[in-house]
N, CA, C and O atoms as a GROMACS GRO file, in nm:
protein
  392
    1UNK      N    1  13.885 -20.911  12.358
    1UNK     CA    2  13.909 -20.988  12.479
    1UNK      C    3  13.968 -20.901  12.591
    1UNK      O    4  13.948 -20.914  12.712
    2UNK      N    5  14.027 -20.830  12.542
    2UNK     CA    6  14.107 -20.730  12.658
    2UNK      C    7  14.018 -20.639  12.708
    2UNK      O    8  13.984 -20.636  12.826
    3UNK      N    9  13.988 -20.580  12.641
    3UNK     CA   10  13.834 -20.504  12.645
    3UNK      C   11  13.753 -20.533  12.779
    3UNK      O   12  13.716 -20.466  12.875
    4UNK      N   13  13.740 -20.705  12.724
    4UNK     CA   14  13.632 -20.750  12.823
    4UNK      C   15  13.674 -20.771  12.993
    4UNK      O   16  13.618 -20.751  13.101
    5UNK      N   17  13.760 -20.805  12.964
    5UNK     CA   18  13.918 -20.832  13.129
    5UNK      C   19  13.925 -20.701  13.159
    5UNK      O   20  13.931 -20.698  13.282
    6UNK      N   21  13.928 -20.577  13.114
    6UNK     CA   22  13.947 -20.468  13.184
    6UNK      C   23  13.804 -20.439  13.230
    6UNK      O   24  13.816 -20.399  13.346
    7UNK      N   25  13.679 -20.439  13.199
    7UNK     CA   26  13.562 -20.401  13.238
    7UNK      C   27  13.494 -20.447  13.348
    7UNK      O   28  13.409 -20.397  13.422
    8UNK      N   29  13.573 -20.596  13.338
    8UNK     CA   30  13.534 -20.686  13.454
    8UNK      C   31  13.631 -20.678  13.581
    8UNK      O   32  13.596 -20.723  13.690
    9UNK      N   33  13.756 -20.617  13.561
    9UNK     CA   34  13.818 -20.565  13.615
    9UNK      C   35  13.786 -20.414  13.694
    9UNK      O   36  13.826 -20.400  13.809
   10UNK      N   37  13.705 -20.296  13.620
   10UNK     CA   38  13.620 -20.231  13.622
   10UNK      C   39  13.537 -20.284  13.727
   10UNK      O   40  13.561 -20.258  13.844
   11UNK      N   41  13.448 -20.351  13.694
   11UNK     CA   42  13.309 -20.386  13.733
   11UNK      C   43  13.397 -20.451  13.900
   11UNK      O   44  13.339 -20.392  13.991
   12UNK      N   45  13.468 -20.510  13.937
   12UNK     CA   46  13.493 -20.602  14.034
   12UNK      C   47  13.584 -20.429  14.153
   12UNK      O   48  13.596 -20.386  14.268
   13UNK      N   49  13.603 -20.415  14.073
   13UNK     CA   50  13.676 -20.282  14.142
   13UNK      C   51  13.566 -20.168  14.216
   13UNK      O   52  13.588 -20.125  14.329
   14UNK      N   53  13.485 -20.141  14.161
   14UNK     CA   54  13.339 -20.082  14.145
   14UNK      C   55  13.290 -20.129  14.275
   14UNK      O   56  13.285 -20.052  14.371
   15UNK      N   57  13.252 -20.264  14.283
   15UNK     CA   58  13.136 -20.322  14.368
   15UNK      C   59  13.257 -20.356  14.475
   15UNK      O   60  13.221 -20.419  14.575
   16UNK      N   61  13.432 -20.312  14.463
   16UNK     CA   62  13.489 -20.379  14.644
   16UNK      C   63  13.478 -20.231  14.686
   16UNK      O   64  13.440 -20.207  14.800
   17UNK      N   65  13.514 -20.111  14.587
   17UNK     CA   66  13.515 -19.966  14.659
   17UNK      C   67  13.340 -19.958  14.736
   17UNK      O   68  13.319 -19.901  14.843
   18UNK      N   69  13.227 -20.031  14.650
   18UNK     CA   70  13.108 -19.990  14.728
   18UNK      C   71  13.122 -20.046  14.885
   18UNK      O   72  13.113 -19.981  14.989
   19UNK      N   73  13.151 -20.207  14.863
   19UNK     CA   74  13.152 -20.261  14.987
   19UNK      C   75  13.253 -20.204  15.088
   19UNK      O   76  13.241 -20.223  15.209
   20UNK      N   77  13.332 -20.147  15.043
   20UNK     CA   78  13.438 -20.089  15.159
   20UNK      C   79  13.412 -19.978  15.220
   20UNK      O   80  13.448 -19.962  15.336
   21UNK      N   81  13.355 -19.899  15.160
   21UNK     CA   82  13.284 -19.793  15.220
   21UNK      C   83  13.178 -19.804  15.297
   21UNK      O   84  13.156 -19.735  15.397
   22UNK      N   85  13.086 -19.916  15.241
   22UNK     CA   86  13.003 -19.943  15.378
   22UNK      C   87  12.994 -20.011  15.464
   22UNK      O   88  12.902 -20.027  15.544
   23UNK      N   89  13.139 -20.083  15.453
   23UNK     CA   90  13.166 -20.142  15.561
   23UNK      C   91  13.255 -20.056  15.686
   23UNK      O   92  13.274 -20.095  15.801
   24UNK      N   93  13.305 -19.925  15.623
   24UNK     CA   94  13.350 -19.788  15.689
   24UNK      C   95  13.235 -19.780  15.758
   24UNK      O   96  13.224 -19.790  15.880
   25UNK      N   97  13.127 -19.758  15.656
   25UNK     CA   98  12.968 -19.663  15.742
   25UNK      C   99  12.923 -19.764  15.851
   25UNK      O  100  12.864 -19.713  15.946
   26UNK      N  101  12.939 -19.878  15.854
   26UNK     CA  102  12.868 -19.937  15.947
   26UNK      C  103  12.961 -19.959  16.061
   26UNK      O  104  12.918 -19.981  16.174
   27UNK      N  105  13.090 -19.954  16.033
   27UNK     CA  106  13.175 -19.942  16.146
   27UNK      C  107  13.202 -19.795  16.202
   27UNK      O  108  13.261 -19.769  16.307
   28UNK      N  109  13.161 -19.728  16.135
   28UNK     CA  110  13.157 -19.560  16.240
   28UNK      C  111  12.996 -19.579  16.305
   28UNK      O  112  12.963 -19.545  16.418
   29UNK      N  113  12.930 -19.625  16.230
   29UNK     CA  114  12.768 -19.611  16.282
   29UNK      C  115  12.781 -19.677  16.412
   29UNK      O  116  12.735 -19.622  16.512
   30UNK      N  117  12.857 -19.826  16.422
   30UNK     CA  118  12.892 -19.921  16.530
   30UNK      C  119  13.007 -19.804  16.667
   30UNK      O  120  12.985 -19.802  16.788
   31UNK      N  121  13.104 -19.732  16.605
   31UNK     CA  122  13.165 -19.702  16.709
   31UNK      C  123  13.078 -19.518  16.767
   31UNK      O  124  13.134 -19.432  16.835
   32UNK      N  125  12.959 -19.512  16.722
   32UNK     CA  126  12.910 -19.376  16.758
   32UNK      C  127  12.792 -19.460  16.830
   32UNK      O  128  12.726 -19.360  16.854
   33UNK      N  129  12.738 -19.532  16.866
   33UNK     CA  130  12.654 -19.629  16.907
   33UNK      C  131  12.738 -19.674  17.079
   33UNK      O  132  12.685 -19.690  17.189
   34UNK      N  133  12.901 -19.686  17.032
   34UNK     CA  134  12.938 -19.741  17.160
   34UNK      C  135  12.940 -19.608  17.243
   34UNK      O  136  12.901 -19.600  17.359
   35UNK      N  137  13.003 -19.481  17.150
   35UNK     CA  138  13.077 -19.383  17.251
   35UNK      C  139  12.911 -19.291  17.280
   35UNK      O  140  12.910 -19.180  17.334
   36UNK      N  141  12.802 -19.349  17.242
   36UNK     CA  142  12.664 -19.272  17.263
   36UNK      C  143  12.623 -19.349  17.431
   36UNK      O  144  12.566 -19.289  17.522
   37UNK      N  145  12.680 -19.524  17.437
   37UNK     CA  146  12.676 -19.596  17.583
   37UNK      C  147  12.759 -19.518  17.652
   37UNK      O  148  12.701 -19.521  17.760
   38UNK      N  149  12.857 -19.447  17.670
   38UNK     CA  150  12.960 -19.432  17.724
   38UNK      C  151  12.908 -19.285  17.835
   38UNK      O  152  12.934 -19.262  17.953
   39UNK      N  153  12.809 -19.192  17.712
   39UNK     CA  154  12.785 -19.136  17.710
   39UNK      C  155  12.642 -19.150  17.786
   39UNK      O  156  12.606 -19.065  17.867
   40UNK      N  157  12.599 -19.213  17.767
   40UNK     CA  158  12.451 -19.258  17.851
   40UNK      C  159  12.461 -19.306  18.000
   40UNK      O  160  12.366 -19.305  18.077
   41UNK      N  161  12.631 -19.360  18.042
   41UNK     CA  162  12.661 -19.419  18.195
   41UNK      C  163  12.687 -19.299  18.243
   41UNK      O  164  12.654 -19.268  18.358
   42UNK      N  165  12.755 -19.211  18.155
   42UNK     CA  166  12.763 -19.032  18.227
   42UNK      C  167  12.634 -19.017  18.291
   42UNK      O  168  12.618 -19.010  18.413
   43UNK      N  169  12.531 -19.012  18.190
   43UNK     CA  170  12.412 -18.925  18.232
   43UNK      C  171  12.362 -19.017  18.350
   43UNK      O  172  12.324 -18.962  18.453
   44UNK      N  173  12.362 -19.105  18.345
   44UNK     CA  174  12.309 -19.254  18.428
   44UNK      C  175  12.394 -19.167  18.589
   44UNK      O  176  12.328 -19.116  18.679
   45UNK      N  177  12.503 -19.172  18.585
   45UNK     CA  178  12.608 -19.131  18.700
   45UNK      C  179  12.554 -18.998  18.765
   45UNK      O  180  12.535 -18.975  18.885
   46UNK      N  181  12.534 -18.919  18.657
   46UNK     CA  182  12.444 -18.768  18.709
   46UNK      C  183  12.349 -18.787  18.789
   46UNK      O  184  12.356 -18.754  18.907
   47UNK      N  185  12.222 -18.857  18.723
   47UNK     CA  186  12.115 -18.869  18.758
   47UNK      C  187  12.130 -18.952  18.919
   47UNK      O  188  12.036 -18.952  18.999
   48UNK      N  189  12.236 -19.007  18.942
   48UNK     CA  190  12.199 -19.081  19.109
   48UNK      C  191  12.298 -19.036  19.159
   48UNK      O  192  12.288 -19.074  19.276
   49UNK      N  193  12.412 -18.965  19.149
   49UNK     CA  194  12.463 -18.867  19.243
   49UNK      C  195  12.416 -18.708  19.236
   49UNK      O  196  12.467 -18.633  19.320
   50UNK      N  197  12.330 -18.657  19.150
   50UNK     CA  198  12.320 -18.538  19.109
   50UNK      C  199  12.434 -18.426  19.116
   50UNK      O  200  12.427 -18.311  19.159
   51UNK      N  201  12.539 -18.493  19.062
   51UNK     CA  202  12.705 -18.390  19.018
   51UNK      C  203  12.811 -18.499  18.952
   51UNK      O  204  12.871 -18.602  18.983
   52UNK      N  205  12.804 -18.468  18.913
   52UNK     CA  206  13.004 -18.488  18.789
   52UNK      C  207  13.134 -18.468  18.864
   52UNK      O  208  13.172 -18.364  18.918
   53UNK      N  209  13.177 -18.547  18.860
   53UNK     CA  210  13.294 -18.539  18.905
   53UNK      C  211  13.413 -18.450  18.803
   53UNK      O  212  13.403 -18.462  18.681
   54UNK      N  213  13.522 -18.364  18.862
   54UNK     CA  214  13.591 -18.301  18.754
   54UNK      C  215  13.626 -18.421  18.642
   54UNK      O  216  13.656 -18.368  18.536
   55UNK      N  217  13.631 -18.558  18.635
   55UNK     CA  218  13.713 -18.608  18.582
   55UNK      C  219  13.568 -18.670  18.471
   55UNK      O  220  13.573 -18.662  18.349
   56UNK      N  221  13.458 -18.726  18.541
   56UNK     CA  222  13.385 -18.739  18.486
   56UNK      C  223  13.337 -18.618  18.376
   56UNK      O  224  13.314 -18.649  18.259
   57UNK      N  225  13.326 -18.510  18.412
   57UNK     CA  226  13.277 -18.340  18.331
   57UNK      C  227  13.385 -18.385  18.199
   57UNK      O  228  13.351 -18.383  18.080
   58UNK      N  229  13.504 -18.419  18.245
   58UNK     CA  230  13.605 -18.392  18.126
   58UNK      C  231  13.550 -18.500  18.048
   58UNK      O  232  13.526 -18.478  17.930
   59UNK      N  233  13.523 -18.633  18.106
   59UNK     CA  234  13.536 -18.758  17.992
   59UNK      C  235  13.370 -18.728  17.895
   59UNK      O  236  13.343 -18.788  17.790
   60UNK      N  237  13.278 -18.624  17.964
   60UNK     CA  238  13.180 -18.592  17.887
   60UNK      C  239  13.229 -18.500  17.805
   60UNK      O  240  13.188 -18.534  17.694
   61UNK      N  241  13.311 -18.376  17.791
   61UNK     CA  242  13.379 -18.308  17.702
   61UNK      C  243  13.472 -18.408  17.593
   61UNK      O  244  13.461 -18.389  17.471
   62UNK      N  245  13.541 -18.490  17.635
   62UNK     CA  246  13.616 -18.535  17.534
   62UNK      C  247  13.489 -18.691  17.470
   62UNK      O  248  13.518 -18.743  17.363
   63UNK      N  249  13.410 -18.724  17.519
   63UNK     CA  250  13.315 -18.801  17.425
   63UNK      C  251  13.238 -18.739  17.354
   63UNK      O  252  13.177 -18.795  17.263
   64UNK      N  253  13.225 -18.609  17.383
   64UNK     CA  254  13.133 -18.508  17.295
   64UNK      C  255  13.244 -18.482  17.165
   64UNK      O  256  13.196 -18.477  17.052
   65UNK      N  257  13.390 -18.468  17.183
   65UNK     CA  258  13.441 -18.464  17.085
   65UNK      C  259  13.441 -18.538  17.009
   65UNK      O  260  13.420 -18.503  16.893
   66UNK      N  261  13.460 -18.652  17.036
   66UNK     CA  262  13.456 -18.782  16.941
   66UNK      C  263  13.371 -18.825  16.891
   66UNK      O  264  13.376 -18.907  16.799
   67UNK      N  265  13.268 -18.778  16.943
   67UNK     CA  266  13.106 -18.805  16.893
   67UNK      C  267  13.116 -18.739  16.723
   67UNK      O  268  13.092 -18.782  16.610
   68UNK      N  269  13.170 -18.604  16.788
   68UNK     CA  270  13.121 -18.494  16.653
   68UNK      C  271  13.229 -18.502  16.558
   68UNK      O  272  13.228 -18.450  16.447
   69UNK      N  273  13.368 -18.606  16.632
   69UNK     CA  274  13.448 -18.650  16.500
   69UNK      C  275  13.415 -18.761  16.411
   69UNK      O  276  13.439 -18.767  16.291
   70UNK      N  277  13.362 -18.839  16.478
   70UNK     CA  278  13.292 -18.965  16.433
   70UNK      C  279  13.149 -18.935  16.306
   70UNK      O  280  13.129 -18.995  16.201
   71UNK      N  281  13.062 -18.816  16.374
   71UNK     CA  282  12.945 -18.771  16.308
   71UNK      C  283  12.989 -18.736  16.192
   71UNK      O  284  12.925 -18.750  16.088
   72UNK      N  285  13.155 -18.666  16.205
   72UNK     CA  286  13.226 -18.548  16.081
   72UNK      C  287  13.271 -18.649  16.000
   72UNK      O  288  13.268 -18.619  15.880
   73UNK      N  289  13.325 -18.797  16.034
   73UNK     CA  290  13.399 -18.922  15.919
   73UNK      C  291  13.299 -18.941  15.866
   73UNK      O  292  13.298 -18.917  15.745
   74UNK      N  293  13.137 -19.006  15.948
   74UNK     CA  294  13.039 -19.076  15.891
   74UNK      C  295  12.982 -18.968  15.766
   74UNK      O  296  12.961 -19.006  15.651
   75UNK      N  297  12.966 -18.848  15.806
   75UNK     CA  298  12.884 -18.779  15.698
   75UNK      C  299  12.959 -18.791  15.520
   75UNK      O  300  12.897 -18.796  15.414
   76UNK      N  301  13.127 -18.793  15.544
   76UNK     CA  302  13.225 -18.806  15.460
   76UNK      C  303  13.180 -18.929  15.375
   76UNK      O  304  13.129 -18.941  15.263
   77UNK      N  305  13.216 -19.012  15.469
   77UNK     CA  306  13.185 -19.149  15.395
   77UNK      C  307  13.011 -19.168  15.356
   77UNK      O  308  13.002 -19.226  15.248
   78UNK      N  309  12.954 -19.155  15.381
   78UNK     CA  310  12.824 -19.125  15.336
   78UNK      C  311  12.807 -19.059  15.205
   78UNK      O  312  12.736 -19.099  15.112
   79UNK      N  313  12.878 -18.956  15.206
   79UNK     CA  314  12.932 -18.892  15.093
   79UNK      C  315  12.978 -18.932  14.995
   79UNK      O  316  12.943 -18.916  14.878
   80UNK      N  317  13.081 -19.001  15.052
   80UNK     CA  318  13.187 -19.107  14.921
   80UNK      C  319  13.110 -19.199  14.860
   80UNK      O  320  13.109 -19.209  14.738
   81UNK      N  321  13.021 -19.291  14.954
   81UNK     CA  322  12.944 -19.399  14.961
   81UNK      C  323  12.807 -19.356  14.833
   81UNK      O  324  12.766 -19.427  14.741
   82UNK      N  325  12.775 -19.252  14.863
   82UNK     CA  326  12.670 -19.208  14.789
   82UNK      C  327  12.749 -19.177  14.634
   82UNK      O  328  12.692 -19.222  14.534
   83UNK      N  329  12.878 -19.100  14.616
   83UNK     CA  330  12.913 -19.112  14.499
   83UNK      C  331  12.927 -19.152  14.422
   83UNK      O  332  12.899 -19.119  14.306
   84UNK      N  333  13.022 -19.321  14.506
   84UNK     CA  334  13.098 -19.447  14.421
   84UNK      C  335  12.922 -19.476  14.362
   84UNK      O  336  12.908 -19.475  14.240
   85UNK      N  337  12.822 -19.495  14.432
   85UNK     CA  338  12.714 -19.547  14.370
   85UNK      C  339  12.651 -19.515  14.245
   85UNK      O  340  12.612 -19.593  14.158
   86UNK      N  341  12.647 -19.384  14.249
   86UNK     CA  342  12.592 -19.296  14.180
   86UNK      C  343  12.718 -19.344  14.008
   86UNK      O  344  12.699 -19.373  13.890
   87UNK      N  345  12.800 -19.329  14.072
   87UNK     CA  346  12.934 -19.371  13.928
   87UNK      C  347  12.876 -19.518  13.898
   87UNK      O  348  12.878 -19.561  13.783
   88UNK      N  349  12.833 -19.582  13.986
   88UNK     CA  350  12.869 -19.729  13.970
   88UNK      C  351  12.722 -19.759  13.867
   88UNK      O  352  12.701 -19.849  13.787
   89UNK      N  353  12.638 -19.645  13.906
   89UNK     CA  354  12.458 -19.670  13.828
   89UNK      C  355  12.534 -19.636  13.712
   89UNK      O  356  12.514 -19.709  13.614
   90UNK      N  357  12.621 -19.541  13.698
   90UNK     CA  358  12.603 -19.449  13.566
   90UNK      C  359  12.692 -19.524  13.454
   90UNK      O  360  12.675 -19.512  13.333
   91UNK      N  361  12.776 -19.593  13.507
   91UNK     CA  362  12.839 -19.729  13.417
   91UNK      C  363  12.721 -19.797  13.377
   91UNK      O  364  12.665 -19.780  13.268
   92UNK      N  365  12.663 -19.914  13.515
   92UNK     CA  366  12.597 -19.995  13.466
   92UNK      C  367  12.502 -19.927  13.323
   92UNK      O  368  12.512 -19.961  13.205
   93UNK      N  369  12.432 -19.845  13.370
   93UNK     CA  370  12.349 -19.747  13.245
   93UNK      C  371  12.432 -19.746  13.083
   93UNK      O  372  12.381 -19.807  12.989
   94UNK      N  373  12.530 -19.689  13.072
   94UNK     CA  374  12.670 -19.681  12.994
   94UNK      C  375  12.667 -19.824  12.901
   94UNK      O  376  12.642 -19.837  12.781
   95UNK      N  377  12.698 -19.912  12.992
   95UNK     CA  378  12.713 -20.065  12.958
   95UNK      C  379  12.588 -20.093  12.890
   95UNK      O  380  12.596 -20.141  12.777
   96UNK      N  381  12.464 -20.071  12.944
   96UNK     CA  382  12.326 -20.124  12.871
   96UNK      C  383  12.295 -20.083  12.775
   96UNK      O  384  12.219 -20.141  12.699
   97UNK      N  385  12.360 -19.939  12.748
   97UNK     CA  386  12.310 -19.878  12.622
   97UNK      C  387  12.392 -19.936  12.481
   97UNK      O  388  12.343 -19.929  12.368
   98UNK      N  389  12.487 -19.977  12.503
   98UNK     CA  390  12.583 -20.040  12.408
   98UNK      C  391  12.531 -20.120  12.360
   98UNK      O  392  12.589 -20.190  12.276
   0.00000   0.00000   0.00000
């Protein structure tokens, strides 16, 4: 009986680490999507004044940063995301063979 309460315990633990992680991935995917608009009213601003303002140049330097910090979490969690799964097949597998 205990056995069975820890596995399901297991198993319930398993499938919240999957969902949490991709609910990470879809919320970095969501905030690289906004700072990519942010990034598109820059170019938008270029294109009908043809120049950047110093302040504008900077807010394209510092969205380029955040872009490639955002790109650097998502690939992580992608990572993680792809692991927990990969653990989570190799149980289920584990479990069937029993």
């Amino acid at each position: 009986m205990a056995n069975n309460i820890i596995e399901q315990f297991d198993e319930l633990y398993s499938r919240w680490n999957l969902l949490d992680k991709a609910g990470k991935d879809m919320q970095l995917g969501n905030m690289m999507q906004n700072v990519s608009g942010l990034y598109q009213f820059l170019i938008q601003s270029y294109a009908r004044k043809g120049f950047l303002t110093q302040n504008e140049a900077n807010q394209v330097r510092r969205i380029n940063q955040i872009y490639q910090e955002l790109q650097a979490q998502k690939i992580q969690v992608d990572n993680d995301l792809w692991n927990e799964m990969i653990k989570h097949l190799a149980k289920m597998i584990v479990r069937r063979s029993y």
